[in-house]
Structures are given as structure tokens and as C-alpha cells.
C-alpha positions in Angstrom: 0.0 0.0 0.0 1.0 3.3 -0.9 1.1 6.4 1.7 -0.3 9.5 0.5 2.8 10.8 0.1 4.1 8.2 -1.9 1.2 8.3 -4.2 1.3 11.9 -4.8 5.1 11.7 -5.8 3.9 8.8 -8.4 1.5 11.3 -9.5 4.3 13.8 -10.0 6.3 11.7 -11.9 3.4 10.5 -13.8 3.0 14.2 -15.1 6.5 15.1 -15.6 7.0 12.1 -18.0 3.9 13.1 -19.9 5.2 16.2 -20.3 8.5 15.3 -21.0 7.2 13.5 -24.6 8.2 14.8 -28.2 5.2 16.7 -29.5 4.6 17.1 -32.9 2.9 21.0 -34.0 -0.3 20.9 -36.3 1.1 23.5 -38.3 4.2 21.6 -39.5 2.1 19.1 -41.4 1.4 20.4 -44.4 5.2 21.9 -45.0 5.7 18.4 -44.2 3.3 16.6 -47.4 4.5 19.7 -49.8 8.2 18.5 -49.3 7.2 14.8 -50.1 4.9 15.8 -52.9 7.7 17.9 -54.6 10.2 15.1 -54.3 7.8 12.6 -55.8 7.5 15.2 -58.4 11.1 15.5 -59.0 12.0 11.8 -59.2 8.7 11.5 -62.2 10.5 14.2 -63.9 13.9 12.9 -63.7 12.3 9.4 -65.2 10.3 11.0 -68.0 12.9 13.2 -69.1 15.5 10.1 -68.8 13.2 8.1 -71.3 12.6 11.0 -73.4 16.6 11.3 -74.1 16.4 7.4 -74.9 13.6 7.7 -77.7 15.6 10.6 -78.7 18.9 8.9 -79.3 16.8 5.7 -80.8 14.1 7.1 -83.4 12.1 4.6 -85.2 13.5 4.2 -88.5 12.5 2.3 -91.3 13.3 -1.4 -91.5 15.5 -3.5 -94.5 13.2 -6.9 -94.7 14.8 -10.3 -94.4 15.4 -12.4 -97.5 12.6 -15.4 -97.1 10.9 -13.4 -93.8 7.2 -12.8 -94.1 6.2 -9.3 -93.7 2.6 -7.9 -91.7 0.5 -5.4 -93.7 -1.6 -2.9 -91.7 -4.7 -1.0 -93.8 -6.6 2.0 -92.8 -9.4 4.5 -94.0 -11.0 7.4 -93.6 -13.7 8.9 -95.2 -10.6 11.2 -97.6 -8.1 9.1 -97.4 -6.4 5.6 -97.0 -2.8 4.2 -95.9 -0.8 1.5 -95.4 2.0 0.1 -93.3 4.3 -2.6 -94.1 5.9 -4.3 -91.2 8.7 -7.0 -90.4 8.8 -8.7 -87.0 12.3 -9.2 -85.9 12.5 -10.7 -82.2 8.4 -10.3 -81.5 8.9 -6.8 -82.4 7.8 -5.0 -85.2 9.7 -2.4 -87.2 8.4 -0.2 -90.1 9.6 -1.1 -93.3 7.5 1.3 -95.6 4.4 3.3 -95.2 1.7 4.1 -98.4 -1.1 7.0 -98.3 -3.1 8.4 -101.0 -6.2 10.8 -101.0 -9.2 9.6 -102.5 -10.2 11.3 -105.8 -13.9 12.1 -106.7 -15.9 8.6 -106.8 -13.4 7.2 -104.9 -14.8 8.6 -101.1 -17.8 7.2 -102.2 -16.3 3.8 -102.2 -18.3 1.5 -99.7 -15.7 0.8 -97.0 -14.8 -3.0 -98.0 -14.3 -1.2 -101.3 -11.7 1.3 -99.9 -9.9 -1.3 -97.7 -9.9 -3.4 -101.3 -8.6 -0.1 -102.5 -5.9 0.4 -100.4 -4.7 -3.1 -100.8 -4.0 -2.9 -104.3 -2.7 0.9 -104.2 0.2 -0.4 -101.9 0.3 -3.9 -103.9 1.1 -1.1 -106.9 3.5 1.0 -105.6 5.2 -1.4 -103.1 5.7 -4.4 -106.1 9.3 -5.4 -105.1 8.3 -6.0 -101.7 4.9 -8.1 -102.6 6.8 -10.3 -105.2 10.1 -11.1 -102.8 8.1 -12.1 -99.3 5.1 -13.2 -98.6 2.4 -10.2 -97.5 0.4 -11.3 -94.2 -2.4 -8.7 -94.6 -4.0 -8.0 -90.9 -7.4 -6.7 -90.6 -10.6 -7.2 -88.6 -12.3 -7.1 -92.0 -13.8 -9.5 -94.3 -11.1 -8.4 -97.0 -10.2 -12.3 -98.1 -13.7 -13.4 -98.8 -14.6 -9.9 -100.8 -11.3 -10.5 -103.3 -12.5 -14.5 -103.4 -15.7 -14.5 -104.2 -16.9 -16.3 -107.6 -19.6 -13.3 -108.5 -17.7 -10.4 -108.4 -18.1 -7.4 -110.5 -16.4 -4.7 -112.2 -13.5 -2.8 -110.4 -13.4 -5.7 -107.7 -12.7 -8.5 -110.2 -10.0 -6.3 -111.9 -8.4 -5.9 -108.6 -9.1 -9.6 -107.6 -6.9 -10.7 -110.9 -4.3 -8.4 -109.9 -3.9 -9.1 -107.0 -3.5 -12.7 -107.5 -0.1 -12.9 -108.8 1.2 -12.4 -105.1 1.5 -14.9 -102.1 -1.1 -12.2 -100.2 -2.4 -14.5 -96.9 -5.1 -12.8 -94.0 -5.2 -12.8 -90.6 -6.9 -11.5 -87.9 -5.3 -8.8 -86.5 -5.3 -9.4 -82.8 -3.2 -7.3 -80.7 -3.2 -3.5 -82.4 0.5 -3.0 -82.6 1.2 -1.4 -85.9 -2.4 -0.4 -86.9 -1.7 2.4 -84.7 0.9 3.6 -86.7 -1.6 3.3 -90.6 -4.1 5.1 -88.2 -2.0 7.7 -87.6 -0.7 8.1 -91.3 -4.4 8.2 -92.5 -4.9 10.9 -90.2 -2.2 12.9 -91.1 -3.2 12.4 -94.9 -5.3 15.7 -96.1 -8.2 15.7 -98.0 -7.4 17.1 -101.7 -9.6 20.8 -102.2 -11.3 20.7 -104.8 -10.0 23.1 -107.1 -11.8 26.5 -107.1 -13.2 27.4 -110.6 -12.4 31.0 -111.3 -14.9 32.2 -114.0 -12.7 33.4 -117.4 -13.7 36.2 -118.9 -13.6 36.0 -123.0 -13.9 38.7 -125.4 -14.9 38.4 -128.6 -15.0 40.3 -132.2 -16.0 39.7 -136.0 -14.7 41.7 -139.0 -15.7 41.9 -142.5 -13.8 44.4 -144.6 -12.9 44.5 -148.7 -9.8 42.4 -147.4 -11.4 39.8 -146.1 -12.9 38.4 -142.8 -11.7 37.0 -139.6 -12.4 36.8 -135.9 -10.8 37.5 -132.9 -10.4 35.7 -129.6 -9.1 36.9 -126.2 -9.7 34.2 -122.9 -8.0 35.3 -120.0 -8.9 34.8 -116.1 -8.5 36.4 -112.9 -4.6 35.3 -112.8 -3.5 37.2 -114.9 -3.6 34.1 -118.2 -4.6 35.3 -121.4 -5.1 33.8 -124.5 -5.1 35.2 -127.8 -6.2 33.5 -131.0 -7.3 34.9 -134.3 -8.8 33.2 -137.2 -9.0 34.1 -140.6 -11.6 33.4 -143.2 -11.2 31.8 -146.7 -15.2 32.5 -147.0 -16.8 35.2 -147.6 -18.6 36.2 -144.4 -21.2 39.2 -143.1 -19.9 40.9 -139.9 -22.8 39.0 -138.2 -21.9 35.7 -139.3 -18.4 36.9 -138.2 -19.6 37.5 -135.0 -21.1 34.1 -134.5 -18.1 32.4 -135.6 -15.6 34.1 -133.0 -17.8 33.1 -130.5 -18.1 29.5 -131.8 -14.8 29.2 -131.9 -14.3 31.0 -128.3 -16.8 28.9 -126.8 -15.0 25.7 -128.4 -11.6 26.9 -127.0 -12.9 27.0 -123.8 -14.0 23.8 -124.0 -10.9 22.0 -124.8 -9.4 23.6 -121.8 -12.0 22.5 -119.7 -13.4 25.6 -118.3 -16.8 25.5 -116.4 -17.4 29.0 -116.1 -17.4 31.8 -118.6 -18.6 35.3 -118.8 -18.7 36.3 -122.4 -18.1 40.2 -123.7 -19.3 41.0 -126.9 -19.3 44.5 -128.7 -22.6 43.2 -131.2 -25.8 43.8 -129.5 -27.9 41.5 -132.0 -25.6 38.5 -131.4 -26.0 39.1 -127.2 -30.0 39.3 -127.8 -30.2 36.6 -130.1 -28.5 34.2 -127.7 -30.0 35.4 -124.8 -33.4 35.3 -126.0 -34.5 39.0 -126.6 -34.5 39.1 -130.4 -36.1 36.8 -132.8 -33.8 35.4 -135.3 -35.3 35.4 -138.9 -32.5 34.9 -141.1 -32.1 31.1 -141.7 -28.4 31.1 -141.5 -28.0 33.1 -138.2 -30.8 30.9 -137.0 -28.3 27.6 -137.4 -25.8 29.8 -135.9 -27.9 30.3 -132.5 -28.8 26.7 -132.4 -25.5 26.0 -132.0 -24.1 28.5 -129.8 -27.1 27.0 -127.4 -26.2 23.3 -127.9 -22.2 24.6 -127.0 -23.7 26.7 -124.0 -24.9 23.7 -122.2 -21.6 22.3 -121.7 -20.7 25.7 -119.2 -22.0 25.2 -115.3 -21.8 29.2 -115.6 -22.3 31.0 -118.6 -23.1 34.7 -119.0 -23.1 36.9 -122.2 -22.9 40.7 -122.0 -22.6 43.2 -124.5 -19.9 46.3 -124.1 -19.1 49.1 -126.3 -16.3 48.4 -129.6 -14.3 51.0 -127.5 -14.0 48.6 -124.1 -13.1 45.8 -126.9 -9.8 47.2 -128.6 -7.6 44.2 -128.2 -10.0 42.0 -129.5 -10.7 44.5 -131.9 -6.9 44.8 -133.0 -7.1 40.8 -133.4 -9.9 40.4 -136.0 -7.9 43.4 -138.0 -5.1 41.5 -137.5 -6.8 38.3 -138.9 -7.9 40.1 -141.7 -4.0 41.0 -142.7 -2.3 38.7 -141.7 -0.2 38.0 -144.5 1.2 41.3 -143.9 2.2 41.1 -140.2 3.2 37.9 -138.4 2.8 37.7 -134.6 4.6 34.3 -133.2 2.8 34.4 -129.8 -0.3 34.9 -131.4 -2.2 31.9 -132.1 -3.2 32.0 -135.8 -5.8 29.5 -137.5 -7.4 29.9 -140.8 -11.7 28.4 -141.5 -12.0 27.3 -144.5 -15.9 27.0 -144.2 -18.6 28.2 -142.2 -18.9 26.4 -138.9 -22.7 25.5 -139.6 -22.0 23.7 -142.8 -19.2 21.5 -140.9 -21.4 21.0 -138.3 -24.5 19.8 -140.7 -22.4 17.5 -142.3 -20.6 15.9 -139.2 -23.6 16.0 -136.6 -24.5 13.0 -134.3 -28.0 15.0 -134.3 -29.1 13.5 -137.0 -32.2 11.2 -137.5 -30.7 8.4 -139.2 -27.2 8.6 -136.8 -27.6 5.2 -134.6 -25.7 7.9 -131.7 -28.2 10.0 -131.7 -31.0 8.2 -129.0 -27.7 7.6 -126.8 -26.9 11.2 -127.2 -29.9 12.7 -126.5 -30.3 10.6 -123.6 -27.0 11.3 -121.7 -27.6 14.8 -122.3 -31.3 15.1 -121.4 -32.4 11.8 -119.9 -35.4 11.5 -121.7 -35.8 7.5 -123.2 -36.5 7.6 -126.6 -39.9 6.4 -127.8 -39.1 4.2 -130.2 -36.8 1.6 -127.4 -38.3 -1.2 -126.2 -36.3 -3.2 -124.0 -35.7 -0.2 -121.5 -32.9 -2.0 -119.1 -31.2 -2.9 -121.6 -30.7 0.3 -123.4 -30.0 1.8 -120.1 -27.1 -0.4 -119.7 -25.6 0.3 -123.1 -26.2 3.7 -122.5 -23.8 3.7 -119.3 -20.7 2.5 -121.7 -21.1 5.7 -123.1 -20.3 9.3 -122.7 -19.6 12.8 -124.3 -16.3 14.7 -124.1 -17.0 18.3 -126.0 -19.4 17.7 -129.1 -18.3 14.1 -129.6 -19.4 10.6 -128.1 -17.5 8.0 -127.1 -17.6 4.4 -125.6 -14.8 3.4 -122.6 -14.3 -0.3 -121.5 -12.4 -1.5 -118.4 -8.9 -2.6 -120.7 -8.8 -0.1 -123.5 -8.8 3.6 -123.9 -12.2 5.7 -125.3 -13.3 5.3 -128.6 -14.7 8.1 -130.4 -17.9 7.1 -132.2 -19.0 7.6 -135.8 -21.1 7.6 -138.1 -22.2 4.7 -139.9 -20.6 7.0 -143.1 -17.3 8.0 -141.3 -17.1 4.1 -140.5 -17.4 2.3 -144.4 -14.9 5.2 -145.5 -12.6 3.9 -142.7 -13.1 0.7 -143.8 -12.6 1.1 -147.4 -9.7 2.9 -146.6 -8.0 0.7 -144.1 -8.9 -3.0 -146.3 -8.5 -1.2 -149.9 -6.1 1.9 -149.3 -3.0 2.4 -151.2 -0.9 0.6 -148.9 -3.8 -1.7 -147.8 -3.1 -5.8 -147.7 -6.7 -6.5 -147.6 -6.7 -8.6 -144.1 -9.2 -10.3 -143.0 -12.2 -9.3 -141.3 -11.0 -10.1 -137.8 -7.9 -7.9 -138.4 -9.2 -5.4 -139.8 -11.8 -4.7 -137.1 -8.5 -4.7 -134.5 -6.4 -2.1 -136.6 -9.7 -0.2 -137.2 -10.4 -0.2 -132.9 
């Protein structure tokens, strides 16, 4: 038992060892977690920045294949674009060996997407051709790729590609693990969609002369760049300044064409030629009347055509071309494009046009141009189908096929003078009809 002395010293020493402890203040805490915090901060830096110096010293580079080595084929589309990415696994790792992209042109985007990945297969099969006939091409994709090319009752562009592809030992897998696809991901993204080129409206001036030495016309095309061109034409005919008029702007309209222009503002310096074609005036002689016809049929060619008439005064280099045309054996300009017409455009036109009643082109022309079926056609589907072999480049028709180039299309005059002129020409051997058909094609 303890006196009450005793026990009050115990109580003493109780309390001085109580306060005697280490104490820790409230307020050193957060000093305490900043300091830890910054040195976990410093040590994530310090690793980062150490593997960025080893990516730095090591870029990827591209890869030389192994002789005999299979290589891995990545594909990848987009709705502008599609790549490629061929890839060689050395040691369960791949490396780059080459990496395709191409922007998709017009009907292309509007490929359906087994189509583009088709697409893309044969693009890199194309350009990469060394590689595809030296290894053996594992093509890796998620899609059904293998049983689009093999299918017996393919069509069209996929059959084409099917047989071309087929030369090369091309095997499919499943892609599994991403890997590499990351990589013809990020080249199809990178790939930017082609602009469609902006069609800047040309402007061309145009002028007839008729004179005691002789006629001509006079051209002047130019745009908003700063490209002009000049052509003058000369007439072997004898020509009124109206019919003048109408040919330089026959034969403006026609330039144009061949260099593929869309939209056109046309200046003239004859008022009756601007309301004849726009509609105001009547036309009552018969000859200018065949010249508006066909300055309509040429007009629906433009996406943009305007026709305005301006002073002779706001015309003088067109002006100086047509009396230039008219002398030109006098003065001889070699930048200047000269051309001489030796007859009226609307007798060369009557003679050659696939307008005609009796011209088998004409229900295929008039139905690519309007879309109207002609009455007389019976079978409809099928006329529709031999229609779509067709089409119409300037004022001429001609058929296109998957293996050879566009055939222009004549008449069934234009084609027994061929004939009696390839079998029975001067220098003809008279071949057979077989042959003859292939040297005429």
C-alpha cells in the first residue's frame, strides 16, 4: 500500500513524464506533405525526361526486310483518305519497313468501305511491287477483306483488282493485338483531304470583222490570274460581220471547252448576237438561226455562262485581233495563235452532226444529255445499260471499257470510208475481217 505521500510523488512523476514527450505542431504538417509531394514530383521528372533522351537517341527508323521473312500489312481509311503500313517482326517486335497513303479522288470517297480497304490493298500492292513479289504479305485486318477479293460473282472494279492481285503470295489474318495499326491510323490521319480546285470564271472577249480584205475573228480568254489567251482566225469565205460575229464566238466557246473551263462570262461588242442568244431578239434569217442553235447546244456544256454586250471601244484588243486576222499575211505575230476556216462552222457542223435522225448515236446522245428515253426503245434496261458505256467529251461521243482507252464514235458514213480505206487503201493488204476490225479499234 502506498502512503499518501508516496502516491502523490507517483502522481508527479506521472505528469513530468507526460510532459517530457516529443510533440509534434499541427502546423508543420502540411510543410511536411508539400516537401514529399515535390520530391515525388522531382523523381517522375527525372524518369520522364531520362526516357525521353532514350527515344531521342533511338528514333524509329524504317526497316531493311529479311530475305525469305514474311512481312505484316496494316490498312486504314478514312472517309478522304487511306494508308498502309508494311511491317517485319524481328525478335516479336515490329519495325516499319514502308508506309503508303493516298487521298481519295472524286468517286473514290464514295467507295463503300470493304471497297476502300480493297482499294488500299491494291494501291500499296502497286506501288510497293518489289516488296509483294520477294516475301510473302500477311495482310492483318478485322475485315472481311479475303472473302470480298475470293468471291466467284464479283463485279467490275473488284474482279479487276481480284486478278491483280492474284499474282502475289497475299495471306489474311486476324489482326489481334493493335501494334502497328496504330501507326496506318496515324498516317491516315495525317493524310489531307485534296480541295477541290476553285473554278475562277474566265472572262472571253470576242469580235468579228468583215472588210474589202477579207474576214476573220478574234479571240481573247483570260482569267482572274493574270492568263490570257489570244487566237485569231482568218476566213477563206466570204462572211457578213454577223456571221463573223457568231463564228468568233463559236470558236471562243469551243476553246474553252478543250481547256475545260466551267465557267465563262462572255463580252461581246454586237448587240444582236447578245439578244439573239440570250433570247431578246427573234432570229429570222435562216443562217444566223443555225448559228444560235449551235451556240445553245455549245452553252450547255458551261456550269456558268453569261453573255454581255460592251461598247467596240472597251473591246480594242480584241478588236486589234480580228484586223489583225484580216492582214495577216502582212504582219506575223509568233505568240499569237493564228488559225485559218476554211468553211462556215454550220456547214461543218451539218455535215458531221451526231444529231441526226438516221445517226444510230443519236437516241444515246440525246439521252446522256437530257435523260429523256427515246420512244421508239423497247427493252428499257437494256438500253440503259448500253447507255452507261457511253459518254460525251466536247461535241463528240465516245464508248470506254475496263482494258482499253475511249473510242470516239462515228457515223455509220465515217465508219465504211474507214473501212474502205484501211482493207483497200493504197498501202492496204486487204486482211481479214477479224484484223481489220482490230487495226480499225
Amino acid at each position: 500500500m502506498l502512503s499518501h505521500s508516496q502516491y502523490a510523488k507517483s502522481e508527479d512523476n506521472k505528469g513530468s513524464t507526460i510532459t517530457n514527450r516529443p510533440t509534434c505542431s499541427t502546423s508543420k504538417v502540411p510543410t511536411l506533405y508539400s516537401t514529399m509531394i515535390a520530391s515525388l514530383f522531382q523523381k517522375v521528372e527525372e524518369t520522364a525526361f531520362t526516357e525521353l533522351k532514350t527515344l531521342l537517341t533511338t528514333p524509329p527508323i524504317l526497316r531493311t526486310p529479311k530475305t525469305g521473312k514474311p512481312l505484316y500489312l496494316y490498312l486504314s481509311i478514312t472517309n478522304h483518305a487511306i494508308s498502309s503500313v508494311l511491317v517485319a517482326e524481328i525478335d516479336k517486335q515490329q519495325h516499319p519497313v514502308y508506309f503508303v497513303s493516298k487521298s481519295l479522288q472524286g468517286a473514290e470517297s464514295r467507295y463503300p468501305k470493304l471497297e476502300k480497304l480493297a482499294l488500299a490493298l491494291v494501291m500499296t500492292a502497286r506501288r510497293l511491287r518489289h516488296y509483294f513479289q520477294s516475301h510473302t504479305i500477311i495482310v492483318r485486318t478485322e475485315q472481311p477483306l479475303r472473302q470480298i477479293l475470293t468471291r466467284p460473282e464479283l463485279a467490275g472494279r473488284l474482279i479487276k483488282w481480284s486478278i491483280e492481285l492474284s499474282e502475289y503470295d497475299i495471306q489474311y489474318q486476324s489482326r489481334g493485338a493493335i501494334k502497328s495499326q496504330t501507326l496506318t491510323d496515324f498516317v491516315a490521319e495525317l493524310t489531307q483531304k485534296d480541295q477541290a480546285p476553285k473554278e475562277n470564271p474566265w472572262t472571253l472577249y470576242v469580235d468579228g470583222a468583215s472588210n474589202s480584205k477579207g474576214s476573220g475573228a478574234r479571240i481573247l480568254l483570260e482569267n482572274n490570274q493574270g492568263i490570257q489567251l489570244e487566237q485569231s482566225l482568218q476566213f477563206t469565205f466570204h462572211a457578213s460581220n454577223n456571221q463573223a460575229e457568231y463564228e468568233a464566238l463559236i470558236a471562243g466557246l469551243r476553246l474553252a471547252q478543250t481547256m475545260g473551263i466551267t465557267q465563262i462570262n462572255v463580252k461581246c461588242d454586237s448587240l444582236l448576237v447578245v439578244q439573239q442568244v440570250t433570247g431578246k431578239f427573234q432570229v429570222k434569217d435562216p443562217l444566223l438561226e443555225k448559228y444560235n442553235t449551235m451556240v445553245n447546244n455549245l452553252i450547255r456544256d458551261f456550269d456558268i455562262f453569261n453573255i454581255l454586250h460592251i461598247p467596240r471601244e472597251q473591246n480594242n484588243r480584241a478588236d486589234l485581233l480580228s484586223k489583225l486576222a484580216t492582214t495577216r499575211s502582212q504582219y506575223n505575230n509568233p505568240i499569237l495563235s493564228q488559225l485559218t476556216l476554211d468553211e462556215p462552222s454550220v456547214t461543218l457542223t451539218t455535215v458531221a452532226s451526231v444529231m441526226q435522225e438516221d445517226d444510230w448515236r443519236s437516241p444515246i446522245v440525246n439521252y446522256l444529255k437530257t435523260g429523256i428515253m427515246p420512244d421508239n426503245i423497247k427493252d428499257t434496261k437494256k438500253f440503259k445499260r448500253q447507255a452507261s458505256f457511253y459518254t460525251i467529251l466536247g461535241t463528240d461521243l465516245y464508248k470506254r471499257g475496263f482494258t482499253r482507252p475511249l473510242l470516239r464514235c462515228i457515223s455509220t458514213a465515217e465508219a465504211k470510208l474507214a473501212m474502205d480505206e484501211v482493207h483497200e487503201g493504197v498501202c492496204g493488204t486487204h486482211i481479214g475481217g477479224r484484223s481489220l476490225a482490230a487495226k480499225i479499234l
